[in-house]
N, CA, C and O atoms as a CHARMM CRD file, in Angstrom:
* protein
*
  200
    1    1 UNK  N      0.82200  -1.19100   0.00000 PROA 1      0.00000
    2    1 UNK  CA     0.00000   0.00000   0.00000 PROA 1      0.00000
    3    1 UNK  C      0.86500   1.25300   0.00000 PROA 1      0.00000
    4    1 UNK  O      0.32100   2.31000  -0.32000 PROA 1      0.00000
    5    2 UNK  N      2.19900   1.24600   0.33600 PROA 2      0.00000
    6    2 UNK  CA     2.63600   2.45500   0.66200 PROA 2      0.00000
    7    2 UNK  C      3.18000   3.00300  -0.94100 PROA 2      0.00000
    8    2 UNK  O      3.49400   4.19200  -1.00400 PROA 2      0.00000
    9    3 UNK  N      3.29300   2.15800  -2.22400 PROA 3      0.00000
   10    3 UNK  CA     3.63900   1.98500  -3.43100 PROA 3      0.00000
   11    3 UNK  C      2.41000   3.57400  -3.87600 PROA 3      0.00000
   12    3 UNK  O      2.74600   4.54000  -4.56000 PROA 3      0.00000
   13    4 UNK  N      1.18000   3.37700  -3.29200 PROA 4      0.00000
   14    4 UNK  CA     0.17200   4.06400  -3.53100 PROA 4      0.00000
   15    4 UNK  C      0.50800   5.62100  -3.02500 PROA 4      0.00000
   16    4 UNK  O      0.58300   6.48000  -3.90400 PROA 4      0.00000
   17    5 UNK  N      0.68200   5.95200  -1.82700 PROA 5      0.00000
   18    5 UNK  CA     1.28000   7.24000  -1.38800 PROA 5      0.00000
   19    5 UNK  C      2.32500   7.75100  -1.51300 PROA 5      0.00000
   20    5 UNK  O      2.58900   8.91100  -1.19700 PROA 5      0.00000
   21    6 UNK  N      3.18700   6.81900  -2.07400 PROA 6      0.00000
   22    6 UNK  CA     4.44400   7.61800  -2.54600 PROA 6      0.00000
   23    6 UNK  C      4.33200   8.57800  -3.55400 PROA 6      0.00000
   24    6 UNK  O      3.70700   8.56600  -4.61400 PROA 6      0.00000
   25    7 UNK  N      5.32800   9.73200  -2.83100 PROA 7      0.00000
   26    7 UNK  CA     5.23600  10.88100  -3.94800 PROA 7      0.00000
   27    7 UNK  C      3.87800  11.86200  -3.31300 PROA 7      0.00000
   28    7 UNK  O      4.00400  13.08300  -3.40700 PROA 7      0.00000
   29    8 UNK  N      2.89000  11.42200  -2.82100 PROA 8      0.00000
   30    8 UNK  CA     1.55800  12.35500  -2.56000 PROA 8      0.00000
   31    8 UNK  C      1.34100  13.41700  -1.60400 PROA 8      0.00000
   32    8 UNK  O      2.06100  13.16400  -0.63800 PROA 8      0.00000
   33    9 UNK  N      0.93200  14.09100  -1.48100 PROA 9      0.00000
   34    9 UNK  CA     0.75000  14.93800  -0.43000 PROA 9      0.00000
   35    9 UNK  C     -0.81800  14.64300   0.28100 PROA 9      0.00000
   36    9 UNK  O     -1.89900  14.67900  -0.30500 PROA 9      0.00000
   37   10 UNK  N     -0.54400  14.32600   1.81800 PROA 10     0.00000
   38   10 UNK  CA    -2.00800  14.07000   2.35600 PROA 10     0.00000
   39   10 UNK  C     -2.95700  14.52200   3.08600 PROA 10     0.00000
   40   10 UNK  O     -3.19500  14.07600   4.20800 PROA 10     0.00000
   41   11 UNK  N     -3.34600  15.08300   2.75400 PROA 11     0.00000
   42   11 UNK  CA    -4.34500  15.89000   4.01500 PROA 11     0.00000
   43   11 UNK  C     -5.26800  15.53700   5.12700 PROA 11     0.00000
   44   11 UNK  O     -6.33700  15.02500   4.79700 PROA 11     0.00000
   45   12 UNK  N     -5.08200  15.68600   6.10700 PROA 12     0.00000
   46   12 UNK  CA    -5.50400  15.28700   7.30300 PROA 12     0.00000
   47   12 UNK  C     -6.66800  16.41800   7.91200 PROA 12     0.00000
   48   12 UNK  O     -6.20700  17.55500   8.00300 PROA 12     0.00000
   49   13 UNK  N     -8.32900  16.23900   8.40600 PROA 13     0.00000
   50   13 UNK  CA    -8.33700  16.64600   8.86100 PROA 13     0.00000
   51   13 UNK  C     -8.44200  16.74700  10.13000 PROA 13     0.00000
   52   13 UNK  O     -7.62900  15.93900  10.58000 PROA 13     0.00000
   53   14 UNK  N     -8.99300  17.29100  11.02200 PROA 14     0.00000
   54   14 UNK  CA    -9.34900  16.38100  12.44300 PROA 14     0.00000
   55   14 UNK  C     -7.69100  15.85900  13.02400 PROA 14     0.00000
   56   14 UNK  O     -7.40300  14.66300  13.06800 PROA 14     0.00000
   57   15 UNK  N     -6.88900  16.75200  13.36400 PROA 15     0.00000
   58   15 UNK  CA    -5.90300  15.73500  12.91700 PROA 15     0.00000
   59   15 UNK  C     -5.48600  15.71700  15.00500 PROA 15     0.00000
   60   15 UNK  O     -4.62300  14.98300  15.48800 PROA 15     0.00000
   61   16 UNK  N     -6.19600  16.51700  15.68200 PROA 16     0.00000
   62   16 UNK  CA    -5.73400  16.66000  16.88600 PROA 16     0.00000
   63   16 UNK  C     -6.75800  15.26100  17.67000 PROA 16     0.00000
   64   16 UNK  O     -6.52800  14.70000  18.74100 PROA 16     0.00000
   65   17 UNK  N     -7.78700  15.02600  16.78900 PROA 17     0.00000
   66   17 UNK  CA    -8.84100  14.13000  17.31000 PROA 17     0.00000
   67   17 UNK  C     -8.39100  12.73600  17.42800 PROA 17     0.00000
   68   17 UNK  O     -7.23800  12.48900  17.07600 PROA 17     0.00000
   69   18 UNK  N     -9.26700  11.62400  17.95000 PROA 18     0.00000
   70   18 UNK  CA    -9.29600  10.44900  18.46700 PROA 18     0.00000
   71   18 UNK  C     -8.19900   9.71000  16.90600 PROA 18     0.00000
   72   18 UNK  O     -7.02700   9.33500  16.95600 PROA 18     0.00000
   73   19 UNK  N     -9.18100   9.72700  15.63500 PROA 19     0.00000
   74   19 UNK  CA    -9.40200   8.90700  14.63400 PROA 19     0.00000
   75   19 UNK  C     -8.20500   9.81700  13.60000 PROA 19     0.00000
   76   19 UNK  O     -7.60100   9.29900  12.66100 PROA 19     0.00000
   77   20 UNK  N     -8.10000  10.84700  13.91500 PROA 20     0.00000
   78   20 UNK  CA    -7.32600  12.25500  13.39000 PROA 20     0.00000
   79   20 UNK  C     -5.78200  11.36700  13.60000 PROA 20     0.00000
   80   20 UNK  O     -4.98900  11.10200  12.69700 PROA 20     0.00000
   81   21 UNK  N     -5.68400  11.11200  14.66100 PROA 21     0.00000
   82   21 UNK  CA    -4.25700  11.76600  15.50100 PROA 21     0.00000
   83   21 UNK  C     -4.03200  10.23000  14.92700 PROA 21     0.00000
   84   21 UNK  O     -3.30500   9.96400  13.96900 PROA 21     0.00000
   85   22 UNK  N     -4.64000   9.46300  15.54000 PROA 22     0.00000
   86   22 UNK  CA    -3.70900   8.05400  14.69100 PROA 22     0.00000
   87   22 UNK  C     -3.93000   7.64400  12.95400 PROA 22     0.00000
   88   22 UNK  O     -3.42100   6.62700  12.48300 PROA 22     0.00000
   89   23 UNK  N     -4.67400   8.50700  12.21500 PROA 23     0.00000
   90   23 UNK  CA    -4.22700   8.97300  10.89700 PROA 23     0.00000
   91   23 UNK  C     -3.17000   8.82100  10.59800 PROA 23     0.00000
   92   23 UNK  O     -2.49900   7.95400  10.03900 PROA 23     0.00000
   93   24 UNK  N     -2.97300  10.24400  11.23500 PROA 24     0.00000
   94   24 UNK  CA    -1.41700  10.77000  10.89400 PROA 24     0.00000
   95   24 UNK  C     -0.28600  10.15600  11.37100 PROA 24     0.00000
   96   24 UNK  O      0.74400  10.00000  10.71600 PROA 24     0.00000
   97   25 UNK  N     -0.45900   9.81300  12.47800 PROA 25     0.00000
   98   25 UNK  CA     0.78000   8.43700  12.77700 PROA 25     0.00000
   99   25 UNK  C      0.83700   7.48800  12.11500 PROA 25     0.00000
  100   25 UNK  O      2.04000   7.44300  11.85900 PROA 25     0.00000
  101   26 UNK  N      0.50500   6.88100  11.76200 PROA 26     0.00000
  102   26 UNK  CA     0.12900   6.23300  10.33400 PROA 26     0.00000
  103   26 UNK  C      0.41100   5.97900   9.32400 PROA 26     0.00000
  104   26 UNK  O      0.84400   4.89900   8.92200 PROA 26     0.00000
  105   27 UNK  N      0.14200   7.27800   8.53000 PROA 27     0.00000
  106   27 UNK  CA     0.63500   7.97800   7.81500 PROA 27     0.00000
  107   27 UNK  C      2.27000   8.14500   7.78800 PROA 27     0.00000
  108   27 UNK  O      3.05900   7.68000   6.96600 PROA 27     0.00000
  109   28 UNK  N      2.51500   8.90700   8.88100 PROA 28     0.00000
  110   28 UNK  CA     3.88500   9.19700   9.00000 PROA 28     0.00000
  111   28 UNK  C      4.83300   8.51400   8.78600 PROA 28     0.00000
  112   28 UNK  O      5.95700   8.99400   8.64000 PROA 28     0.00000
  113   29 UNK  N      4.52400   7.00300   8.70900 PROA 29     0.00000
  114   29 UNK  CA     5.35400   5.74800   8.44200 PROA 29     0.00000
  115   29 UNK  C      5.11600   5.66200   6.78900 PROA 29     0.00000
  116   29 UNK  O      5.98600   5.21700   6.04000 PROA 29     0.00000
  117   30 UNK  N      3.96400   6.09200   6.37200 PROA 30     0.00000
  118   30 UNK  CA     4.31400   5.75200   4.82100 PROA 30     0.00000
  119   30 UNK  C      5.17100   6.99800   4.04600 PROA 30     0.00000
  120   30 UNK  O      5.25500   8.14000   4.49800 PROA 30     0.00000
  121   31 UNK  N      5.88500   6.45500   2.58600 PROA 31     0.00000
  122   31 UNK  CA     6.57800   8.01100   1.77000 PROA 31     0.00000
  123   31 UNK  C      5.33400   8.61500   1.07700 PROA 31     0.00000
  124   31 UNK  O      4.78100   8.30500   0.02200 PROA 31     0.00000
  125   32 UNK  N      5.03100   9.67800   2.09300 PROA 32     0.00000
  126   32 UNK  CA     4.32800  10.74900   1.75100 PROA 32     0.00000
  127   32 UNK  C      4.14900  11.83500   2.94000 PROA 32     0.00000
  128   32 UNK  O      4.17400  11.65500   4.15700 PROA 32     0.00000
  129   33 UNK  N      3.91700  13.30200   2.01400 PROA 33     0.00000
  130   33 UNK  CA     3.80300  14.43000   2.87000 PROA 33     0.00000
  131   33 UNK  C      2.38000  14.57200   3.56000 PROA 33     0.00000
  132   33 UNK  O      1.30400  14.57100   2.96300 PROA 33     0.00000
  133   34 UNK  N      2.55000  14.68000   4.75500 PROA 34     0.00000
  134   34 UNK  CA     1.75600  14.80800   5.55800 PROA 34     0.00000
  135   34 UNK  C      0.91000  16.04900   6.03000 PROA 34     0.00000
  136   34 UNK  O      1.37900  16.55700   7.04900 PROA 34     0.00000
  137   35 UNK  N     -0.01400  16.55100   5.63200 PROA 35     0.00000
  138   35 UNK  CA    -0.52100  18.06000   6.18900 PROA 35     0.00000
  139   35 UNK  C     -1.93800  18.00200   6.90100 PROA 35     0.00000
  140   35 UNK  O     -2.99700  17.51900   6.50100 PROA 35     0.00000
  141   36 UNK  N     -1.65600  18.57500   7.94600 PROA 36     0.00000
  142   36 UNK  CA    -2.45800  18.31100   9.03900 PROA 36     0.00000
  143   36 UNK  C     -3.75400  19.33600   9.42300 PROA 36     0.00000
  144   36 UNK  O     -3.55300  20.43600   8.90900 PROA 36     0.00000
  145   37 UNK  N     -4.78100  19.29500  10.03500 PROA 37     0.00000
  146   37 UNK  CA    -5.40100  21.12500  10.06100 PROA 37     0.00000
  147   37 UNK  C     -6.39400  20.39600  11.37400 PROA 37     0.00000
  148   37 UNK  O     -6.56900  19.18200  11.47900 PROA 37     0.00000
  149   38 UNK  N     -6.95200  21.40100  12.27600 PROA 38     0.00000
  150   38 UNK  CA    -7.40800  20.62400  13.68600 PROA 38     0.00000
  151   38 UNK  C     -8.26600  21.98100  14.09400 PROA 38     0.00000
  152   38 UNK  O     -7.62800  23.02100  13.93000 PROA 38     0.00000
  153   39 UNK  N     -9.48900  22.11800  14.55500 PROA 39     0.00000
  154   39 UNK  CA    -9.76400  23.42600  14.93100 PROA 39     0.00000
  155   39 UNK  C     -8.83600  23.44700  16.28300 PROA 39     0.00000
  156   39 UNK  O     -8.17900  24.45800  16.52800 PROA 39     0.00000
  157   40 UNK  N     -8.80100  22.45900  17.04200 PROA 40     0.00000
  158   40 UNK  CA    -7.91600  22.37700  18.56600 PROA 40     0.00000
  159   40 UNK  C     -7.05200  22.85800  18.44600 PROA 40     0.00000
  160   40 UNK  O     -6.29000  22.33400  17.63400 PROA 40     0.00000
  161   41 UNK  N     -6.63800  23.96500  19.04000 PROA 41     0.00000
  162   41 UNK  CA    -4.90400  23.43200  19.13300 PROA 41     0.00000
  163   41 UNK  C     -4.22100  22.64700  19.86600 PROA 41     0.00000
  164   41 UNK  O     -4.73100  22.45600  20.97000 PROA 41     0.00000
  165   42 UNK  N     -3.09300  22.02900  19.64000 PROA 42     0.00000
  166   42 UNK  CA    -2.30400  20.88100  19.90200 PROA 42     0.00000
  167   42 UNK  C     -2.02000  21.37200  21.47400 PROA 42     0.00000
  168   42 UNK  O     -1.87200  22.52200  21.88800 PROA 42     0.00000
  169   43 UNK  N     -1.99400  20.07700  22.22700 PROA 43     0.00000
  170   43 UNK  CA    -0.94800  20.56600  23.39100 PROA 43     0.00000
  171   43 UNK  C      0.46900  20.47000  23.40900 PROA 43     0.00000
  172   43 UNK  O      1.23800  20.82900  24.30100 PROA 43     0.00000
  173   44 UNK  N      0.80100  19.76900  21.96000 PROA 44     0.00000
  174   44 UNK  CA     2.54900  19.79200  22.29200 PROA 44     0.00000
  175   44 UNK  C      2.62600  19.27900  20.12900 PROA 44     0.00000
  176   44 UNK  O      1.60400  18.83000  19.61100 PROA 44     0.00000
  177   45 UNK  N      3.69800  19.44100  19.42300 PROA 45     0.00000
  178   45 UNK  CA     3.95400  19.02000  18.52000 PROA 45     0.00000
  179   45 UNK  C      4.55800  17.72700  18.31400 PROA 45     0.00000
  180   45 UNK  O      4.86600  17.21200  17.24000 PROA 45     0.00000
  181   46 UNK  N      4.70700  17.19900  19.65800 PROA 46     0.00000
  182   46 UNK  CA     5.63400  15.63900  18.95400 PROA 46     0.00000
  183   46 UNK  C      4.90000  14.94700  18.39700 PROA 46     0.00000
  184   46 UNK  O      5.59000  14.24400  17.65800 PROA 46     0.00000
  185   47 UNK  N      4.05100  14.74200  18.30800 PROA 47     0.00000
  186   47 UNK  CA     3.43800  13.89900  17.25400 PROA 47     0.00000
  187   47 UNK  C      3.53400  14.12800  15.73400 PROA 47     0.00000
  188   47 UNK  O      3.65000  13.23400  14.89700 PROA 47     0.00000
  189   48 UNK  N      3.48700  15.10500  15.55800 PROA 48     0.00000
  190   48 UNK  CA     4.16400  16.18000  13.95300 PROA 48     0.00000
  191   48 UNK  C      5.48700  15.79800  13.76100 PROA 48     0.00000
  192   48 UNK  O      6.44400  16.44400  14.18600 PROA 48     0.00000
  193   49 UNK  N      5.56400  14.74300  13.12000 PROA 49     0.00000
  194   49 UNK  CA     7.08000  15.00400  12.05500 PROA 49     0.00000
  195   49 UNK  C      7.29200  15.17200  11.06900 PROA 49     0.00000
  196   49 UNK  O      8.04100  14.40800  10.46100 PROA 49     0.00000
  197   50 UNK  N      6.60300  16.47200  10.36100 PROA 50     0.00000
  198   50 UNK  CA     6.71800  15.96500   9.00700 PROA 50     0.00000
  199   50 UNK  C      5.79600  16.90300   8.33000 PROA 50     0.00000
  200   50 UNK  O      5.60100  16.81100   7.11800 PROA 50     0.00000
């Protein structure tokens, strides 16, 4: 599957939420750019690499 996101850019929304946040972790393991948007704001960025 990751053959599929390579190269892509992905958009996340919800990304501070339950279903959001492990998205993007997720994600973060496959080759592709990750972009995130949350009305929340975050309490900390480590989860953001990327």
């Amino acid at each position: 599957m990751s053959e599929f996101y390579a190269g892509k850019t992905v958009f996340v929304t919800g990304a501070s939420g339950y279903v959001g946040s492990a998205l993007v972790s997720a994600l973060n393991e496959l080759p592709c750019r990750v972009v995130c948007h949350s009305r929340k704001p975050t309490k900390g960025d480590g989860w953001i690499d990327g």
